[in-house]
C-alpha positions in Angstrom: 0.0 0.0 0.0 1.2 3.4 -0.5 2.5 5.2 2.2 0.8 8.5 3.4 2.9 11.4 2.7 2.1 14.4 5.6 0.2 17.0 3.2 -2.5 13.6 2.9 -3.0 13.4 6.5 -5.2 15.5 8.2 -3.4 17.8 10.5 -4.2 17.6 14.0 -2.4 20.1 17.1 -2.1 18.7 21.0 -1.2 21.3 23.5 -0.1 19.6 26.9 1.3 16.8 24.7 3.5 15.9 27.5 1.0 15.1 30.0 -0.9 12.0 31.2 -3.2 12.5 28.6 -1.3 14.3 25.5 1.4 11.7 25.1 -1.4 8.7 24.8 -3.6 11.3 22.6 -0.6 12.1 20.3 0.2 8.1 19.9 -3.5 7.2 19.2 -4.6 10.0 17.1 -1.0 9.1 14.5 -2.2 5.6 14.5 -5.6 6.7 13.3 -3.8 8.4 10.3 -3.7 12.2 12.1 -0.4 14.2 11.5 0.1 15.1 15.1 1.9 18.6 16.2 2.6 18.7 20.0 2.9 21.7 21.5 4.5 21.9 25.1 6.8 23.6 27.0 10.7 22.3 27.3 11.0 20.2 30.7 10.1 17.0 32.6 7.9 15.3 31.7 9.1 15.6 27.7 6.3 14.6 25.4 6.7 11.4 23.1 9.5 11.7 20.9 10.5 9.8 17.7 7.0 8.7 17.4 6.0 8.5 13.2 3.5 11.2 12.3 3.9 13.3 15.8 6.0 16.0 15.7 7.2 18.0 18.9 6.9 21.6 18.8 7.8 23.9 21.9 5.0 26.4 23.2 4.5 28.5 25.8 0.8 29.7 26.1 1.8 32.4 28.4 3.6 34.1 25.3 1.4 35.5 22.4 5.1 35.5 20.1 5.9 31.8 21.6 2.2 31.3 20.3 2.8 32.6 17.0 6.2 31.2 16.2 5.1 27.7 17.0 1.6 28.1 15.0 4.0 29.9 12.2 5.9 26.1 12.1 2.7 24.1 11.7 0.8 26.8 9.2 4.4 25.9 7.1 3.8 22.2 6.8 0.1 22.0 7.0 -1.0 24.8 4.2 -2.9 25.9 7.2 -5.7 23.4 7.1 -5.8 21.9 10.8 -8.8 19.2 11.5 -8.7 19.9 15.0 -6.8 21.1 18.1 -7.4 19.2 21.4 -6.2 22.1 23.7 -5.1 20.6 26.8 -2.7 23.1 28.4 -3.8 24.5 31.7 -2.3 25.1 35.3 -3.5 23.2 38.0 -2.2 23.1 41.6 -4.3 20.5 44.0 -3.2 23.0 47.3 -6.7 24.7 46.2 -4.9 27.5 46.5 -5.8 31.0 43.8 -2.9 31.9 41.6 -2.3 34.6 39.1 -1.3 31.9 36.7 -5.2 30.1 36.5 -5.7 33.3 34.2 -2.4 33.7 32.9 -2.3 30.0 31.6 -5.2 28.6 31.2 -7.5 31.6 30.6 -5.6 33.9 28.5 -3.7 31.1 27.0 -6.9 30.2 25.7 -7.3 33.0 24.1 -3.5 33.5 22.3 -3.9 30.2 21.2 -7.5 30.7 19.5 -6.7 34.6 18.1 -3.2 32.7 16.3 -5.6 30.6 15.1 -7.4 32.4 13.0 -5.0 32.2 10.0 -5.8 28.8 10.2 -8.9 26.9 8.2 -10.1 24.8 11.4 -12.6 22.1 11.8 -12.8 21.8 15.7 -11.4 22.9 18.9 -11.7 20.3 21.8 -11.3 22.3 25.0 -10.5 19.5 27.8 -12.5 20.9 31.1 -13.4 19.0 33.9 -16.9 17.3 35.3 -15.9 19.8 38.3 -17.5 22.4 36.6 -20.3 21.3 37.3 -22.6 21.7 41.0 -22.1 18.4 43.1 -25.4 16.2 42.7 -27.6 14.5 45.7 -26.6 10.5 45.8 -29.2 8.8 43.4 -29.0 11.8 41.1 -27.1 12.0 38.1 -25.2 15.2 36.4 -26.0 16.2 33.1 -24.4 18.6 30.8 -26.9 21.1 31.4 -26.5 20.9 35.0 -26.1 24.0 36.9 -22.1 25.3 36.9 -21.1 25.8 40.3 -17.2 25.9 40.8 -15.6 24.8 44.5 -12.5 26.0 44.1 -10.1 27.5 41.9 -8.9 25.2 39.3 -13.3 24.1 37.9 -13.0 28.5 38.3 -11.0 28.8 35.7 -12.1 26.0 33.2 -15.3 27.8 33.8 -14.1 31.0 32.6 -12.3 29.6 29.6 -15.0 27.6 28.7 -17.2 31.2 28.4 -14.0 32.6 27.3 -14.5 30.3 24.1 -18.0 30.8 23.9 -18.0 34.5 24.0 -14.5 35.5 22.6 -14.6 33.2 19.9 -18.1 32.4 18.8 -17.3 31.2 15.1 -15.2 28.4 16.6 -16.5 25.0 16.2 -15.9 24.3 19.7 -16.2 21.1 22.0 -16.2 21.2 25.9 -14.9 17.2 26.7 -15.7 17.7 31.1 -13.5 14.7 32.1 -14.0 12.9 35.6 -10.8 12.1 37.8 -8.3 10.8 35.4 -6.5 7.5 37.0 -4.4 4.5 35.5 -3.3 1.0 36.4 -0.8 2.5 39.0 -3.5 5.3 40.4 -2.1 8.4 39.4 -5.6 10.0 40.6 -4.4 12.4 43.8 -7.0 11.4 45.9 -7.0 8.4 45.8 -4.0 7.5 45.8 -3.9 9.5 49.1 -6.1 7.1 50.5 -4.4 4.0 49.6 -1.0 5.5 51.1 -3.4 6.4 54.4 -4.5 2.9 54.7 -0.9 1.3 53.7 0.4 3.1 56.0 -2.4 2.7 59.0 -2.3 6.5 59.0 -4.6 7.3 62.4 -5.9 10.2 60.6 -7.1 8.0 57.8 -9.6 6.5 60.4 -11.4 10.3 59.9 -13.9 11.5 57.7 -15.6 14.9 57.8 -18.5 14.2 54.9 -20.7 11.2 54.5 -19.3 7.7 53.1 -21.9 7.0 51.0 -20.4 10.1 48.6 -18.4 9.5 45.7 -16.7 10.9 42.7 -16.8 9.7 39.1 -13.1 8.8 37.7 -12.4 7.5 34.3 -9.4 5.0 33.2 -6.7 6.9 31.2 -7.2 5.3 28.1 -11.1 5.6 28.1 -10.7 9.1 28.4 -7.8 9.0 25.5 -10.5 7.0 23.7 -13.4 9.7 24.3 -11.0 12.6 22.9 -9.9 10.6 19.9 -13.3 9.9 18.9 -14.0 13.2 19.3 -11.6 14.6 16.6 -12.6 11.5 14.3 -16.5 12.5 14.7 -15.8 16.6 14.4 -18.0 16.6 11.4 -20.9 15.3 13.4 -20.7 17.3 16.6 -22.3 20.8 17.2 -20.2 23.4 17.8 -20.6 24.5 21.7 -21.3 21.2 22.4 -20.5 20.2 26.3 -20.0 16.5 26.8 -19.2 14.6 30.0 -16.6 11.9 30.0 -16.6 9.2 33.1 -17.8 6.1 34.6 -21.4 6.6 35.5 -21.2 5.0 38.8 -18.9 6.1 41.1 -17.8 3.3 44.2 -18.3 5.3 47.7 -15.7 6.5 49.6 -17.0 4.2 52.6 -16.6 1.4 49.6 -13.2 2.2 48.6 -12.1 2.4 52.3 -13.4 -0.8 52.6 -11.9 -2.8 50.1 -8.6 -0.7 50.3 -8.4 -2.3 54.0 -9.9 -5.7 52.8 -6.9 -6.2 50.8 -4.3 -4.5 52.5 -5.3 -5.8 56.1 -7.6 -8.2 55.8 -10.1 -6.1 57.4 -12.7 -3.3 56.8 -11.3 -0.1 57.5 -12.9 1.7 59.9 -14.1 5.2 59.3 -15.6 7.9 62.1 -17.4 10.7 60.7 -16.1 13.8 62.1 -17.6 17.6 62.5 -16.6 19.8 60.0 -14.9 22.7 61.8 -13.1 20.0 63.9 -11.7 18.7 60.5 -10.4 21.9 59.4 -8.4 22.8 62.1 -6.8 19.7 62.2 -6.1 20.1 58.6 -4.3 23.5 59.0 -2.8 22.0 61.6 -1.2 19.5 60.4 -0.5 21.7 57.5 1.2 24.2 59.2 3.4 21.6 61.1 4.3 19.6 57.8 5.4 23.1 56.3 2.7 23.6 53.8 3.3 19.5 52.5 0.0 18.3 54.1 -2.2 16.7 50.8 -5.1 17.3 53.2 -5.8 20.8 52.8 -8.9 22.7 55.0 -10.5 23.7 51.4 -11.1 19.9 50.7 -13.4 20.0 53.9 -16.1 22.2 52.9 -16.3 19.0 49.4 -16.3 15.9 51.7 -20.1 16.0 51.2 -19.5 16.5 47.2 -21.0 13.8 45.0 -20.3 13.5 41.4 -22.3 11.0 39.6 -22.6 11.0 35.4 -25.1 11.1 32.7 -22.9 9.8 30.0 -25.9 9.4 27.2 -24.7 12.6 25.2 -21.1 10.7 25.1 -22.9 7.1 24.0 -25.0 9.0 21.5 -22.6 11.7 20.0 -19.3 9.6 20.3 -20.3 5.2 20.4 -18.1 5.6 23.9 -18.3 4.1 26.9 -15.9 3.4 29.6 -14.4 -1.0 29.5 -12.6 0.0 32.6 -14.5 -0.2 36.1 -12.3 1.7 39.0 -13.8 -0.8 41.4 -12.2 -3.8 39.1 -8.3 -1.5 38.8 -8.1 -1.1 42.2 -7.2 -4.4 43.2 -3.6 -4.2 40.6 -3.5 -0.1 42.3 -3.4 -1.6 45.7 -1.3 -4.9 44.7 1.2 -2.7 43.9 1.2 -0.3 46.9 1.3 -3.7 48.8 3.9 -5.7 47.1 6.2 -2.8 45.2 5.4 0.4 47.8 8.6 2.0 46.4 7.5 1.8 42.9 4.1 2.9 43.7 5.7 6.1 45.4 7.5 7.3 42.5 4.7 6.0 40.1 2.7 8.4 41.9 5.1 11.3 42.3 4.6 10.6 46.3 8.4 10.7 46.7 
């Protein structure tokens, strides 16, 4: 068969190609016959390199010439005709804590990325936001896309303002809004819980305390459903609406009295036991212990005021716009997560960037 030359594939740009996401993305969408152009800033973690079809271009959104001269290189070999950009770049900083650079990165980043695009003939722009966006839902109910936005903290603030930065700003984009659950992988990855499994591991005393109800929960997604969900995003473009929100997790989220449970089950043979604790008791302690660990505490008091949050999904508009569904079930991965905390704790440390 004869090989694809570059101009015959269509062209395809991935900020945040180095991340959890962007590197599988950029591997996937060259496999489905994409010409990938990675934009990312130089640094740990590097995106995928010598991969066929993906090309690795430096970028810094917080620079409108860093912007340009990287879209300059793509407009070069692409005759500027780009099937979509899956714009993943954004700051995030779990401490809960407001920074300048929300705005700075993912906001107006945004928006230097999208104005350079306009020399461009594009199909799509995927903006990857997060369910978080969204106002936490009673247990039994579900979250739909049209579900009131209520941010809890800084980093769904600013995915909310980018996402009306896009609507607003840039109104003759054809744009998509993926809002993607807790991303985790074979290993964890996911912050919180892989918090909890170190708690347990560790028979933390503070892990026996809980200052919101145990029969909340919060939808994740497996990393390479969520790949999955974005790839057939770009590959249906033609099909999707522009402004079209779409949520991206497993419906049914396991408890966090559940996961406690079979965390200790397998660690200790045991249930592990869980008090439910005030509140205001909970956040001292937290800044507390914060204070005393130097600011290193994971446990921070913002995280107090969402112990009672509970994310469930609606994920019809995915089945219906994109054929996807999550195979992966976090209550079937975290046996392997936990196997490997158990059995290989310092390789579950670094895995997890817990060292």
């Amino acid at each position: 068969m004869k090989e694809q030359h570059q101009q015959d594939r269509p062209a395809v740009i991935v900020t945040g190609s180095s991340g959890l996401l962007g590197g599988p993305v950029c591997r996937r969408l060259a496999e489905e016959g994409y010409e990938v152009f990675g934009f990312d800033r130089v640094g740990l973690p590097e995106p995928p390199k010598h991969l066929r079809h993906v090309h690795d271009i430096e970028c810094d959104v917080t620079s409108y010439a860093n912007v340009q001269g990287a879209l300059r290189k793509v407009h070069e070999r692409t005759g500027g005709r780009l099937a979509s950009v899956v714009h993943m770049a954004a700051y995030y900083d779990f401490s809960g804590a407001d920074s300048d650079l929300y705005r700075e990165v993912t906001v107006n980043g945004t928006d230097r990325l999208l104005n350079g695009l306009s020399d461009f003939r594009l199909e799509q722009f995927i903006f990857t936001s997060t369910m978080l966006v969204h106002r936490p839902c009673a247990v039994g109910d579900r979250i739909r896309e049209d579900s009131p936005l209520q941010a809890q903290w800084a980093y769904p603030e600013s995915k909310i303002a980018t996402e009306r930065l896009i609507r607003e700003g840039h109104p003759s984009v054809s744009s998509v809004f993926l809002r993607i659950a807790g991303v985790y992988t074979d290993y964890g990855r996911q912050p919180t819980l892989v918090q909890q499994i170190k708690r347990i591991a560790e028979k933390d005393f503070q892990g026996h305390f809980y200052p919101g109800d145990g029969d909340n929960g919060q939808s994740a997604v497996h990393v390479d459903d969520a790949v999955e969900a974005i790839v057939r995003t770009v590959n249906r473009r033609e099909r999707i609406e522009p402004k079209t929100a779409i949520l991206i997790g497993e419906p049914d989220p396991p408890s966090y009295g559940e996961l406690q449970d079979r965390i200790g089950q397998q660690l200790h043979g045991e249930d592990w036991a869980t008090v439910q604790i005030p509140k205001a008791v909970a956040k001292v302690g937290a800044a507390v212990n914060d204070t005393v660990s130097g600011g290193e505490s994971f446990i921070k008091p913002y995280m107090v005021d969402m112990a009672d949050d509970h994310y469930a999904l609606d994920i019809s508009r995915a089945e219906e716009l994109l054929g996807w569904k999550p195979k992966h079930d976090l209550r079937e991965t975290l046996a392997g997560i936990v196997q490997m905390a158990q059995q290989n704790p310092e390789h579950f440390r670094k895995q997890n960037g817990l060292d």
